[in-house]
C-alpha positions in Angstrom: -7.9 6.1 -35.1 -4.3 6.5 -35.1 -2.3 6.3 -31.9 1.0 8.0 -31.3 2.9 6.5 -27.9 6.3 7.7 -27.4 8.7 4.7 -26.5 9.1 1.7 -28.0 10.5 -1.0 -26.0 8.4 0.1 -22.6 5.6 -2.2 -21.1 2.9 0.3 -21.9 4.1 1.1 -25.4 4.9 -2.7 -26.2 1.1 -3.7 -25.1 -0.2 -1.4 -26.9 1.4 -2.2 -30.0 0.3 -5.9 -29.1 -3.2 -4.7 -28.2 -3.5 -3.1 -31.6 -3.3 -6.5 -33.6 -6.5 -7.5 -35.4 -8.0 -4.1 -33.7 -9.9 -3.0 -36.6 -9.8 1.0 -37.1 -6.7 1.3 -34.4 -3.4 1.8 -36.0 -0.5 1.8 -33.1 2.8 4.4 -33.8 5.7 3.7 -31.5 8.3 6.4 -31.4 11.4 6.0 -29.4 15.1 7.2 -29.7 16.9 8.5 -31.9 14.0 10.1 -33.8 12.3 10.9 -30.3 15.0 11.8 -27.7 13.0 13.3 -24.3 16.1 14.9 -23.2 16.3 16.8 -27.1 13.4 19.0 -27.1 13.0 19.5 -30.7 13.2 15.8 -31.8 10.0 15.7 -29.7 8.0 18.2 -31.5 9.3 17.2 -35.2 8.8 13.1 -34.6 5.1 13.9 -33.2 4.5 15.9 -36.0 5.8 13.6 -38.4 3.7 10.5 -37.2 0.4 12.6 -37.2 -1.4 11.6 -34.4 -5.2 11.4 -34.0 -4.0 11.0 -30.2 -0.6 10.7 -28.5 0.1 8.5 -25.5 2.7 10.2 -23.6 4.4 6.7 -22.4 8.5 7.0 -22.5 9.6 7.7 -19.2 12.8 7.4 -16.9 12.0 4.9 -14.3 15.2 4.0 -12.7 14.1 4.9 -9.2 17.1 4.1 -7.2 19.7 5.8 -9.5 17.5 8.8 -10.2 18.6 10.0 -6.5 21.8 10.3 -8.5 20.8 11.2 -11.9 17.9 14.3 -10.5 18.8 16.8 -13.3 18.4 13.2 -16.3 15.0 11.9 -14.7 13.8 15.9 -14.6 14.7 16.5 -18.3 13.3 13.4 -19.5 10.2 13.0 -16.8 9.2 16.1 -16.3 11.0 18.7 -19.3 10.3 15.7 -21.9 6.7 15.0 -20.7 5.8 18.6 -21.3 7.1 18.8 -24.7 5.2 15.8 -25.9 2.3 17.1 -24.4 2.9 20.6 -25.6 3.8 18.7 -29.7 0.1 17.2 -28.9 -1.8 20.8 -28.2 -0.2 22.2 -31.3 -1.1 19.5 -33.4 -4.6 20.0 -31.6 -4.8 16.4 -30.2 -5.6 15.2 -26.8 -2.5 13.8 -24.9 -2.7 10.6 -22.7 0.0 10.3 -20.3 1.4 8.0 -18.0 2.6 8.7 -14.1 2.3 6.9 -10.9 2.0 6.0 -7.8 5.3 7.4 -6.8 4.0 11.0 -6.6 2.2 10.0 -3.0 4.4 9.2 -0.2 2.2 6.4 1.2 0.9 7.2 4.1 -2.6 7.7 4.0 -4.7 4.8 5.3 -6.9 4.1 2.7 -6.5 3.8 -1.2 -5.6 7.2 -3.1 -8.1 9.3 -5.1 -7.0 11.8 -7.4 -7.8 14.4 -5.1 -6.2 13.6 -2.6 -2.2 16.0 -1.6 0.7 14.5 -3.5 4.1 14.5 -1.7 6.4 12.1 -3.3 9.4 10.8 -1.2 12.5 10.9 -3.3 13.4 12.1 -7.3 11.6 10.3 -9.6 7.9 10.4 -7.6 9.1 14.4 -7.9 10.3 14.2 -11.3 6.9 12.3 -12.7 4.7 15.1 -10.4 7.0 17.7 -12.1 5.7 16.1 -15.5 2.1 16.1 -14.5 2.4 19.8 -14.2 4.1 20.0 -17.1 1.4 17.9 -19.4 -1.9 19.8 -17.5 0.4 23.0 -18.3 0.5 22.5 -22.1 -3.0 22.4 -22.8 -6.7 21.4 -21.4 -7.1 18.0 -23.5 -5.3 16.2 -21.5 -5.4 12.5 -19.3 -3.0 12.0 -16.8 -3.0 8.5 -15.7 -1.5 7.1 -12.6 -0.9 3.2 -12.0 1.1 1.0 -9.9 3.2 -1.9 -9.9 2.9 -2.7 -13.7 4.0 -6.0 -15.3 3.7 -7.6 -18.2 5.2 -10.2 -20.7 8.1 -7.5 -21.8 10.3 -5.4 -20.8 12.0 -5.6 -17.5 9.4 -6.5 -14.4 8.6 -8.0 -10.8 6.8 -11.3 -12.2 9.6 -11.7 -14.9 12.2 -11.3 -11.8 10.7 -14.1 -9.5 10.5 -17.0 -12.5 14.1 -15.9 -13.1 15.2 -15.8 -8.7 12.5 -19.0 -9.0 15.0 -21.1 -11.2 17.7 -20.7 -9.3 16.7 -20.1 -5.5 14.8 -22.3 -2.8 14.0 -19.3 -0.6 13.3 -15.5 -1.8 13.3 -12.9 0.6 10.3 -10.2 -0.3 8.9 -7.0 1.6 6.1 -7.5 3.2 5.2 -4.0 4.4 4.1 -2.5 1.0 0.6 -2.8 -0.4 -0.5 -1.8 -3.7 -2.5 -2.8 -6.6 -0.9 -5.5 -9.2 -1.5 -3.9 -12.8 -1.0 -5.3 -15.9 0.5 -3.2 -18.6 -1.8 -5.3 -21.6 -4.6 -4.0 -18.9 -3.3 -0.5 -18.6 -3.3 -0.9 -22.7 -7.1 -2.2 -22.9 -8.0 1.3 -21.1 -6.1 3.4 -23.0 -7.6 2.0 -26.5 -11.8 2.2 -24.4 -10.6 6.1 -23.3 -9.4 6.3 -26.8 -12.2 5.4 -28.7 -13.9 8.0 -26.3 -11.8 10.7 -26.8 -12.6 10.3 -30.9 -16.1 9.6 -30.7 -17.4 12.1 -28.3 -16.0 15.8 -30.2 -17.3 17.5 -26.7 -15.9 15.6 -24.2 -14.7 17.6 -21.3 -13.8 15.1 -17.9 -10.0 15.5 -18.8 -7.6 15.8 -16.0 -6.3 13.2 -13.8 -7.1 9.5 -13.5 -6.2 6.6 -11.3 -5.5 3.4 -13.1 -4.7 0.1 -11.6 -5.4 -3.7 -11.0 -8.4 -4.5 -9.3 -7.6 -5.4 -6.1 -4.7 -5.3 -3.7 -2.0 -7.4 -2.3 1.4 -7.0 -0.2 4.6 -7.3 -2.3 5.4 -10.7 -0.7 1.8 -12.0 -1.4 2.3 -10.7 -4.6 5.7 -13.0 -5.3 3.4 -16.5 -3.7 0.6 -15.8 -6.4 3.4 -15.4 -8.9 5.3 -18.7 -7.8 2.1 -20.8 -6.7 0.6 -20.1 -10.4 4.3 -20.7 -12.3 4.6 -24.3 -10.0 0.9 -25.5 -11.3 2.2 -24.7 -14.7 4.9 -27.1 -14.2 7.6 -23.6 -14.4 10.1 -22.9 -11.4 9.0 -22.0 -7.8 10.9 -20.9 -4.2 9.5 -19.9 -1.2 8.4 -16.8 -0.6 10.0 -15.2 3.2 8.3 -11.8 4.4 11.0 -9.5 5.4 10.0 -5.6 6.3 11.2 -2.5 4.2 13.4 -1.6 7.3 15.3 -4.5 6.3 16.1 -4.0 3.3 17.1 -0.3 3.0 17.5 1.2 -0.8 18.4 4.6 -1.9 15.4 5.8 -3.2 12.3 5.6 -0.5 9.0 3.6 -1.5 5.8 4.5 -0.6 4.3 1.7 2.2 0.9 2.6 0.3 0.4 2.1 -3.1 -3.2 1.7 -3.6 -5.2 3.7 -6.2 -8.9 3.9 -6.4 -9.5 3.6 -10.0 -13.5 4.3 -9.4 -13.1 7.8 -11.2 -12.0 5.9 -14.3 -14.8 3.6 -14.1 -17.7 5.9 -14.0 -16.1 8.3 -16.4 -15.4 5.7 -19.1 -17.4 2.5 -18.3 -14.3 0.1 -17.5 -13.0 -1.8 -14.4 -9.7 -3.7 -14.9 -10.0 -7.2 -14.1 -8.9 -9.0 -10.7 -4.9 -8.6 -10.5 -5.0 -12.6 -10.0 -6.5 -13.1 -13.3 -4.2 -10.8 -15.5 -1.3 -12.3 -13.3 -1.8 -16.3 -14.2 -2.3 -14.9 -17.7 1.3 -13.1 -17.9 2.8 -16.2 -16.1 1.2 -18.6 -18.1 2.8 -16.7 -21.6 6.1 -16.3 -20.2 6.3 -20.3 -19.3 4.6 -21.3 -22.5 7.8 -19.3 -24.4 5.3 -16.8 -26.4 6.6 -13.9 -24.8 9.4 -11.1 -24.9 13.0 -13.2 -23.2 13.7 -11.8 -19.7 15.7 -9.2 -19.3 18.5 -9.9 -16.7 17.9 -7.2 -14.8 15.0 -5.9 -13.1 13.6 -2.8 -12.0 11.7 -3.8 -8.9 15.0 -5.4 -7.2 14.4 -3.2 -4.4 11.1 -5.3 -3.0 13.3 -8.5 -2.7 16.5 -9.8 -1.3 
């Protein structure tokens, strides 16, 4: 089974690629810039040919939340015009399409965890650019999984776990929202999922349940809780730890609103495919414990979940 996920330096994309190691009969294809270019349509559709996908994962995304409220017409081209074109390169190759969105297309204020059914009604650009791209991918053609997560870290790329060991070494106090709940999910997870709804996909020739999916960490936490579990774990591993101050989202006002609820029900997933992700705690000690032990990806200076602490 060959895989096909656009972007190569993402969490998603780099998990799978990692995930694919030793997998027997899985063969992992990143594609990224120049060859594949979201915002240049026709790269898409030759670099997806090219590759020759037995499935694509739709992955590459623009996820700059805060400076999407000044880039709308970039996060639209690449989130929403550039999701439809990998999706539509995938129907005319005659493949199903797998493709990532989020939480960010709710606005947060329902009282329980979201189901796929439930109204969307994202609060700022890029929840409306990744709904636009939803639209987009169910638009292109029937075989098609749209999977929503939340709050995805990893050993790579640029993260919230990667950003308190870094704020750890240098601070005795961090400042973290408190007001915010959502599910902790880890991208090698997220990767796991993709590979079992994969292996589906190829096996079963008559498979129709494709649509929308949720797809998150089991179990849920406050941003600030989130940051203790990170430091508590890193200072039993002998790696750097502050104290963790609950502040509310008030407080701390950034450009781009975030939802106050992330949750996501991932039971849909479950029965449909036969797998639960494990506890968020788990998959967290597991990233923390590879980033102190040196194995993974160096941090990346920068972060882009900035906007939970202070």
């Amino acid at each position: 089974m060959r895989l096909v996920v656009t972007g190569r330096d993402g969490q998603v994309a780099a998990s799978l690629l990692e995930a694919g190691h030793g997998n027997a009969g899985v063969e992992i294809v990143a594609i990224g810039r120049p060859e594949l270019d979201l915002t240049r349509p026709q790269t898409v559709i030759d670099a997806i040919a090219v590759a020759k996908p037995d499935i694509v994962v739709s992955a590459a995304a623009y996820t700059a939340v805060d400076q999407a409220e000044d880039e709308p017409d970039l996060a639209f081209a690449v989130n929403a015009t550039g999701a439809g074109k990998v999706a539509g390169a995938a129907a005319r190759l005659g493949v199903p399409v797998i493709h990532l969105s989020t939480d960010y297309v709710f606005d947060g204020s329902a009282p329980d965890a979201y189901v796929e059914a439930d109204a969307t009604a994202p609060l700022g650009v890029y929840g409306a650019s990744k709904l636009a791209g939803e639209q987009a991918v169910a638009a292109a053609g029937p075989r098609h999984m749209i999977l929503r997560t939340a709050w995805v870290y990893s050993p790579f790329g640029r993260n919230f776990v990667k950003t308190m060991l870094r704020l750890a070494a240098d601070r005795d106090e961090i400042s973290v929202v408190a007001d915010q709940w959502g599910n902790p999910t880890c991208a090698l997870d997220i990767a796991d999922a993709i590979l079992h709804a994969a292996a589906t996909l190829r096996r079963d020739k008559s498979f129709t349940a494709f649509g929308i999916y949720h797809l998150a960490g089991s179990g849920e936490i406050s941003w600030s809780g989130f940051a203790r579990h990170i430091l508590d774990t890193s200072r039993k591993l002998g790696g750097p730890y502050a104290r963790v101050r609950d502040i509310a989202a008030k407080d701390y006002p950034t450009k781009a609103r975030r939802p106050a609820n992330s949750r996501l029900s991932s039971a849909k997933f479950a029965s449909t495919f036969g797998w639960n992700a494990p506890d968020w705690r788990q998959s967290t000690e597991a990233v923390v414990g590879q980033l102190l032990s040196g194995k993974a990806r160096p941090d990346d200076r920068a972060s882009l979940s900035t906007a939970h602490i202070r």
